[in-house]
C-alpha positions, -999 to 999 in steps of 0.1 A, spaced: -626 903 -239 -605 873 -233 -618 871 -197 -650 867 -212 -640 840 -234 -622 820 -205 -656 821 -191 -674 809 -221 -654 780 -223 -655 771 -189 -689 777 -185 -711 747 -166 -737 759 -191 -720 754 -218 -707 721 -212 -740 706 -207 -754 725 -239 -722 708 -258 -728 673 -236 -766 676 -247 -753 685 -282 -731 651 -282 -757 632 -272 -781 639 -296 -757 638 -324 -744 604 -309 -775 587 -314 -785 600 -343 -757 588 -358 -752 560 -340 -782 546 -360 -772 552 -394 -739 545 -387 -747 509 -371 -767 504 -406 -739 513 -427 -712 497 -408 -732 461 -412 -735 470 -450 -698 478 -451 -690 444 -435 -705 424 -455 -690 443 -488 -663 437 -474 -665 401 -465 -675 394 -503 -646 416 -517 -626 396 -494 -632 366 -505 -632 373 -539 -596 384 -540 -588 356 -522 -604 334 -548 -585 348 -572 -549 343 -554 -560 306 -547 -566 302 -588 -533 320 -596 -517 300 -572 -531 268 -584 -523 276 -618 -488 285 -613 -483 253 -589 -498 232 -623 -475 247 -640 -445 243 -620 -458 207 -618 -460 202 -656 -422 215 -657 -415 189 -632 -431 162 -654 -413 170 -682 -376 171 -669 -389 139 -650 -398 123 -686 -367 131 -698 -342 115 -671 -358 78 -675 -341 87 -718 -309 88 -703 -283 65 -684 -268 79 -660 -236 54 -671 -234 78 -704 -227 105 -685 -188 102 -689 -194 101 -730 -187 137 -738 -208 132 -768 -232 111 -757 -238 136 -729 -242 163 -763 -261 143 -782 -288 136 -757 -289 176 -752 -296 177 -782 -323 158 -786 -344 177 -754 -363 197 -781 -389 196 -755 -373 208 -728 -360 233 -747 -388 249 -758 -399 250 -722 -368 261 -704 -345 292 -712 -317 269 -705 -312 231 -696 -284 220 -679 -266 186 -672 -247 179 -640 -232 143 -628 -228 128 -593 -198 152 -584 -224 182 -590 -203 194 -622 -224 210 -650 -208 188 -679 -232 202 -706 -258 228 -714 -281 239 -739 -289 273 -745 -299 293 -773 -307 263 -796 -265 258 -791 -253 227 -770 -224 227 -752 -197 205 -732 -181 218 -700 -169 210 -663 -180 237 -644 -180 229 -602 -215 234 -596 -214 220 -556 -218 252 -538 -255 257 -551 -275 249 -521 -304 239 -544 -282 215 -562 -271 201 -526 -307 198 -519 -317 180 -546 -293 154 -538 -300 154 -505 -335 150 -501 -337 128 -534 -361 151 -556 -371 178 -576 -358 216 -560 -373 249 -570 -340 269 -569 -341 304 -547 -346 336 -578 -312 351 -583 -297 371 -607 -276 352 -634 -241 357 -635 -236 351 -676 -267 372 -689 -277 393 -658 -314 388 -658 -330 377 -628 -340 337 -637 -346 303 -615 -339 266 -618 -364 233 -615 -337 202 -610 -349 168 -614 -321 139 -598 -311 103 -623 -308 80 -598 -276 51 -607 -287 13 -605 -276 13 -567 -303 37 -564 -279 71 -560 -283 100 -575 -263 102 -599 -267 129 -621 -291 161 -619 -309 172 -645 -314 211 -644 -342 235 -660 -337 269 -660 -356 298 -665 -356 339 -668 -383 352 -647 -390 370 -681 -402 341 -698 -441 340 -708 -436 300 -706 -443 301 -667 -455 332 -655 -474 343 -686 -500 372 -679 -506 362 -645 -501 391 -627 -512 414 -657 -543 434 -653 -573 413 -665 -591 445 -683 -568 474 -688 -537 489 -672 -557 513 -650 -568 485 -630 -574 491 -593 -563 458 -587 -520 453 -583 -510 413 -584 -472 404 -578 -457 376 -571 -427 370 -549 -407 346 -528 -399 334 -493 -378 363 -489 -399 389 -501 -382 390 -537 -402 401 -564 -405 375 -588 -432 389 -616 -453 419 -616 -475 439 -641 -445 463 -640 -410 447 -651 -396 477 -634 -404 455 -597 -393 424 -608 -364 418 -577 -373 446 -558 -384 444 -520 -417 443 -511 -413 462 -479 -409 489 -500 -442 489 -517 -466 506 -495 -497 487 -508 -477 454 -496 -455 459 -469 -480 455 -441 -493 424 -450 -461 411 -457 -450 422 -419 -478 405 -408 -469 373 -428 -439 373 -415 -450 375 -380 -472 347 -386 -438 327 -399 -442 331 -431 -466 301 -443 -468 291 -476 -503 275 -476 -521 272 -511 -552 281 -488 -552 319 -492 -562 348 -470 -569 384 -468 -569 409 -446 -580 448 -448 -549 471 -443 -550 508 -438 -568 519 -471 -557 486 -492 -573 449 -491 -545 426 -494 -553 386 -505 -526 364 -503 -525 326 -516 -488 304 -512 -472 280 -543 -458 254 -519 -441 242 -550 -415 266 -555 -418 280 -520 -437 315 -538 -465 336 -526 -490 358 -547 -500 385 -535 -532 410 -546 -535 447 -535 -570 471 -545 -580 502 -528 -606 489 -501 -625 519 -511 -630 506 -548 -635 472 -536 -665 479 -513 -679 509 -533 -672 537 -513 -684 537 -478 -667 569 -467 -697 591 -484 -720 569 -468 -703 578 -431 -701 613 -445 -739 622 -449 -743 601 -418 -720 626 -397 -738 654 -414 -773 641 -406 -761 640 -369 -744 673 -367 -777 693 -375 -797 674 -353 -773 680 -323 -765 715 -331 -803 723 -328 -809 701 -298 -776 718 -283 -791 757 -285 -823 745 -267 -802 731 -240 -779 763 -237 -813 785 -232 -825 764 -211 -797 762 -184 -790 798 -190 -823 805 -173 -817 776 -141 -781 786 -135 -782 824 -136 -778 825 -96 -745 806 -99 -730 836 -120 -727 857 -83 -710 826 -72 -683 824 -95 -672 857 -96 -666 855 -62 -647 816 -60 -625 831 -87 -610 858 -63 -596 832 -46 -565 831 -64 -564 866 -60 -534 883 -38 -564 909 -31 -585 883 -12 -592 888 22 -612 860 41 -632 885 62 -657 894 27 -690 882 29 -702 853 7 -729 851 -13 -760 840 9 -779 809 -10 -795 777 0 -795 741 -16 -769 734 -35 -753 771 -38 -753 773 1 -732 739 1 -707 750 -27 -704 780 -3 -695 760 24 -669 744 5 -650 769 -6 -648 784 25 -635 751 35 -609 749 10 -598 785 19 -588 772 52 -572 741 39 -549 760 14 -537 784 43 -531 751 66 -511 735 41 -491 769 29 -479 771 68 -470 732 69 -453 738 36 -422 764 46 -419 740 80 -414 713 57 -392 730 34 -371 742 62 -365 708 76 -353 697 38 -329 725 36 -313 714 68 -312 678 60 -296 690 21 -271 706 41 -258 679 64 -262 646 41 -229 629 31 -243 615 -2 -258 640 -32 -291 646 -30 -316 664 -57 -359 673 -59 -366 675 -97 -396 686 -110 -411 691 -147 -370 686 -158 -352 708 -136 -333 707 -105 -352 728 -77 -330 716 -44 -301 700 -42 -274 693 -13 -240 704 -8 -229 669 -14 -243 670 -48 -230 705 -56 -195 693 -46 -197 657 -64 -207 675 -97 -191 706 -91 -217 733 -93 -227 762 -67 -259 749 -47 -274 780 -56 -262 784 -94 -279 746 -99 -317 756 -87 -335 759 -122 -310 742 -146 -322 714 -165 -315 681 -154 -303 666 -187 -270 684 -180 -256 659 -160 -257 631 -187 -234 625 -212 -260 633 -245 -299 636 -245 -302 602 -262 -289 588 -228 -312 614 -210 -341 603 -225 -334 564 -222 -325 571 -188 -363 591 -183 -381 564 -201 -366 536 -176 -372 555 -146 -413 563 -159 -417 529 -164 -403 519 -128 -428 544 -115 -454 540 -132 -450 499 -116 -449 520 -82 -417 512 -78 -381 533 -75 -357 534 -100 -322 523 -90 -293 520 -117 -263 527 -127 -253 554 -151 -221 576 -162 -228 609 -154 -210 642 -166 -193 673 -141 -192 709 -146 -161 703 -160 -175 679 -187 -154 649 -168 -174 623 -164 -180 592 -133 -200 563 -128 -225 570 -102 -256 547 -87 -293 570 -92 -317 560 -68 -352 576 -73 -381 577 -61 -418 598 -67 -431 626 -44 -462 617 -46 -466 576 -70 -490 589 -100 -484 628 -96 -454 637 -119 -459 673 -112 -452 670 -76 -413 660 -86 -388 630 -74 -363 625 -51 -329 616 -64 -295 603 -47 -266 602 -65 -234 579 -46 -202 579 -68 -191 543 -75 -163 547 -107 -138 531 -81 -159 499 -74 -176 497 -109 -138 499 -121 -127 468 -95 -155 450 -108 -147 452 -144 -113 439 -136 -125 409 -119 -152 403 -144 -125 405 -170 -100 387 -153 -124 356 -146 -125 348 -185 -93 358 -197 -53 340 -196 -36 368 -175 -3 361 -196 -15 365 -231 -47 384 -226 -66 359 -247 -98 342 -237 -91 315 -209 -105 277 -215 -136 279 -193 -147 308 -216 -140 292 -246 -160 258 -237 -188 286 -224 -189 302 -263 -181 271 -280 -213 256 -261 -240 286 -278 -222 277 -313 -233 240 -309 -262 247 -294 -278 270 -324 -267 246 -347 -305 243 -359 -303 274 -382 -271 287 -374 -241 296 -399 -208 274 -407 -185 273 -378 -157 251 -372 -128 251 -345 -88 254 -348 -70 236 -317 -34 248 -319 -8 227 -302 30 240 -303 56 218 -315 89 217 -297 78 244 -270 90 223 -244 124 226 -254 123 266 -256 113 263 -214 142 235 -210 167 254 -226 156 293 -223 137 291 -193 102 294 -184 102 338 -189 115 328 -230 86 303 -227 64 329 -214 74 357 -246 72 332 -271 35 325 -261 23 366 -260 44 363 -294 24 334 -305 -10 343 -291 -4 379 -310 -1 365 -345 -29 342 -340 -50 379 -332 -37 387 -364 -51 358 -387 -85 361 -367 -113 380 -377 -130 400 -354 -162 381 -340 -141 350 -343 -127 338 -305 -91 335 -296 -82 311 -264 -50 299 -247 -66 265 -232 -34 250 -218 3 254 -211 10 255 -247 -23 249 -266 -46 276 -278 -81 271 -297 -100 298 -320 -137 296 -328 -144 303 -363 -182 317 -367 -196 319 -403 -167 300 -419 -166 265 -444 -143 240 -439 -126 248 -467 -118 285 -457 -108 270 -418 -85 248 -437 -72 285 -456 -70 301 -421 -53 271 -402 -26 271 -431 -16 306 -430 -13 298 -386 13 273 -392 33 289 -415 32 325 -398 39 302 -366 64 287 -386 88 322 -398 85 334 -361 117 338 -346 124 349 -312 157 367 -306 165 357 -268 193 372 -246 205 349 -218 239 352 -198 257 376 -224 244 353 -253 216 354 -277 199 328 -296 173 326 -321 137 307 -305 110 292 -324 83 264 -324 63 248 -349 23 244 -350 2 215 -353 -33 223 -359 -65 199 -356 -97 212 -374 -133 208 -362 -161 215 -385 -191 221 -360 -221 207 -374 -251 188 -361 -238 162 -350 -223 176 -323 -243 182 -293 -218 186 -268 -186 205 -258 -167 174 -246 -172 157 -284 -161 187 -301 -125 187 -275 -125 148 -282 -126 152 -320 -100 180 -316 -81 160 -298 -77 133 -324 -73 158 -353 -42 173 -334 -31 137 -326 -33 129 -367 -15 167 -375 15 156 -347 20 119 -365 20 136 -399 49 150 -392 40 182 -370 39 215 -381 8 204 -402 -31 206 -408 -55 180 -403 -93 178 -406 -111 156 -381 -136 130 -405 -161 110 -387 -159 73 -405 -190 69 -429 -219 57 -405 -202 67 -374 -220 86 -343 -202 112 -322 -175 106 -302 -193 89 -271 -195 107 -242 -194 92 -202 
């Protein structure tokens, strides 16, 4: 029975009645499918479009709108002068007069030049205060770039609702700004985002409109629930916002639309408060349900091929009923009851030929069989003898392997034939990287060389240096060659020296060539990178401690020193000795203010540091001071020799100030970098 249906399958008949069968089906419904497909393309060009029309109008109107707000705090500044601003009541009584702008804003806020709110109103309630405003970017922007800012959405931290700000600067009669003039407003609030994202008929809409910021923010949606959420995680957006991303992430009042998976997605920018709207409908809605078209099309084609497919089959059954002898007999071959002496079939034309060739073929396998054992003779021989471990792998496991090998991983040559070759690494993560790597040198028609830690029989583990090659380049099934050389001694000596060329061998710190080497990527992404800044340390009175203790007191008072300096760092910051007694730390992500913070708590830690030294049956009590020059690394900067020379003259100013203080290098007003040669 299952002989039979081997046969069926495999059947030349067979095949051509199904390849017949395909071809009839293919161009039957190649035609109706061609037809439907240039139907569903232009449905779809038009239901593209249209939802792009629409983003583009809810664009436009929330740009007017951001615009009118705009206008309005605008109309307001030119009531007030800005030399009021340090009347406490003058300041409240011209909030309360912004009736205006506070029926349009949730909350309107006053700040002067030194970016402090000093009044609000909110709630129909006007207030004084002195709140330090400063770190809000958007208020730093604002004054700045010398206009209005649409504020990033964040979450408020008096009421806890999500809510944005429109500022507006008051320039002084020297033309500064001089106050900022600040509209906020809940993303709640009908006044700006009204019923623009509501469903324009009912709530079972097909249609889904959000719209969200630069950052992917929610910022209104049919469904309050969304407001804030990601919109990676809504599977109706997340391609196309992918895709926008990968694109850079344009905010172009010019929308676009593209057709993902199962949803059309049209997309339109607000370039005024850096937003994008976004509108998601089954594509199958939108072009009126093309898969029933392609079904009955796939039916139509079916029934035609399956008919022209059984006169096909009845037709080769009767021209290929002589090759039936044929294949009974080409089968045996496999056979361990084959013997070459039984007669073959006797045919002419092509029958004869395939004859012909299989006799052929019979000869060729027994040629090869013979050259095969000589082969694998010569292989076991050379296994034997070689000083360095060599494997054949094939389909994952290890079918020869020398006695080097055995020894080097500590198995029995003959225990390791069949074991799986992931045994020898570490975890099957690092098995499969390492497989992926070595397919992908292959597959170049190359050999894979690299180095990898490997694991014994006794679960130690070594470095060792795989060299690999194919049997035969695009057959994986005829196995690779593999040499394995141990090299945990010289990977270990090259470590040392690697590590050893960057770091001060008495303190274990980074050395100055390092340093200048890190400190030169830091300046060098400067164009979107964090806050840095530098601390250059110089000890105060060290030279005494060597004049009077010696040189080895010297040298413990630096690992001392260079320890507590570990201590106050963080842990992607940099820590360098650069000098005899001067060390520098790179501070990534970190203000001014907070390197002031850090460079403070240096000095005085520097400062309780005692050493308790022993010399000559006496012992004496061993410290130093600090005097510590801070670089903020902005900019401005664009080169590791100005950032030294700025460092320099912010240790000079720390030393004159007394030592064993702080001081922050300030470029004059106007000034450039410090020149280089």
């Amino acid at each position: 029975m299952m002989r039979g249906l081997r046969y069926f399958g495999g059947s030349l008949k067979i095949r051509l009645a199904l390849a017949g069968l395909v071809l009839i089906a293919a161009s039957v419904a190649l035609t109706v499918v061609l037809v439907l497909r240039a139907m569903e393309q232009r449905s779809q060009r038009a239901a593209l479009d249209s939802e792009v029309a629409n983003a583009e109008r809810i664009g436009l109107v929330l740009s007017a709108k951001i615009v009118s707000l705009q206008n309005s705090l605008r109309a307001a500044t030119t009531q007030l002068d800005v030399a009021q601003l340090t009347d406490p009541d003058a300041v409240k009584r011209w909030l309360d007069a912004q009736r205006v702008l506070s029926s349009l804003f949730d909350g309107v806020f006053l700040a002067d030049g030194r970016l402090h709110v000093i009044g609000f109103a909110e709630n129909g309630a006007v207030h004084g205060t002195d709140i330090d405003a400063s770190d809000r970017d958007y208020l730093r922007r604002t004054v700045r770039e010398r206009r209005s800012v649409v504020s990033r959405v964040g979450v408020s931290r008096t009421s806890g609702t999500p809510m944005f700000a429109i500022t507006m600067p008051l320039f002084d009669a020297d033309g500064h700004v001089g106050a900022v003039l600040i509209g906020g407003m809940k993303l709640s609030s009908s006044t700006l985002l009204g019923d623009l994202t509501r469903p324009a008929m009912d709530d079972h809409s097909p249609v889904a409109t959000v719209i969200a910021d630069a950052d992917g923010n929610v910022v209104s949606s049919a469904d309050p629930a969304r407001v804030m959420t990601r919109l990676e995680a809504d599977p109706h957006f997340a391609g196309a916002i992918a895709q926008w991303r990968a694109e850079g992430a344009p905010i172009e009042p010019q929308g676009s639309a593209r057709h993902l998976g199962n949803d059309i997605v049209a997309m339109a920018g607000v370039p005024a408060a850096d937003w994008v709207v976004l509108r998601s409908a089954p594509a199958e809605v939108l072009l009126g349900g093309p898969t029933a078209g392609r079904r009955q099309a796939i039916w139509i084609g079916a029934a035609v091929a399956v008919a022209g497919g059984l006169i096909i089959l009845l037709v080769m059954l009767a021209l290929l009923r002589p090759l039936r002898q044929l294949e009974k007999r080409a089968l045996r071959l496999i056979g361990e009851d084959f013997s070459a002496q039984e007669p073959w079939p006797q045919a002419g034309g092509e029958l004869g030929e395939l004859t012909r060739v299989f006799q052929y073929v019979l000869r060729q396998k027994a040629d090869w069989h013979k050259a095969s054992d000589e082969l694998l003779g010569k292989m076991r021989a050379v296994m034997g003898t070689a000083p360095v471990g060599i494997a054949f792998t094939r389909m994952g496991r290890f079918e020869l392997v020398s006695d080097e090998f055995a020894r080097l991983f500590g198995y029995d040559s003959a225990g390791v034939h069949g074991m799986q070759s992931h045994v020898i690494c570490p975890s099957d993560e690092a098995h499969g990287e390492f497989m992926r790597m070595a397919i992908e040198a292959f597959a170049a028609g190359g050999t894979c060389d690299a180095e990898r830690e490997l694991v014994r029989a006794d679960s130690s583990r070594f470095w060792a240096r795989l060299q690999g090659a194919p049997v035969s380049a695009g057959d994986a099934s005829a196995g690779t060659i593999w040499i394995f050389t141990d090299i945990t001694e010289s990977r270990r000596h090259r470590e040392q020296l690697s590590w050893s060329a960057s770091h001060d061998e008495l303190t274990g710190l980074v050395n100055r060539r390092e340093f200048e080497l890190r400190l030169a990527e830091e300046i060098g992404e400067r164009a979107d990178a964090e806050p840095a800044a530098a601390l250059f340390i110089d000890l105060d009175r060290f030279k005494a401690v060597n004049d009077s203790s010696g040189h080895a007191a010297g040298d413990v008072l630096l690992k001392d020193i260079a320890a507590i300096l570990l201590t106050r760092a963080r842990a992607h910051d940099t820590v360098a000795r650069i000098g005899g007694d001067e060390f520098a730390v790179l501070l990534r992500g970190c203000d001014p203010r907070a390197a002031e913070r850090i460079a403070a708590g240096i000095c005085a830690r520097v400062a309780e540091h005692a050493l308790v030294w022993s010399s000559g049956g006496q012992s004496q009590l061993l410290s130093v001071g600090a005097s510590i020059g801070i670089v903020a690394i902005d900019a401005a900067f664009d080169s590791v020799k100005q950032v030294l020379e700025a460092a320099d003259e912010a240790c000079y100013d720390a030393k004159r100030a007394g030592r064993g203080t702080v001081r922050m290098f300030r470029r004059a007003a106007g000034a450039t970098p410090l020149a280089v040669d």
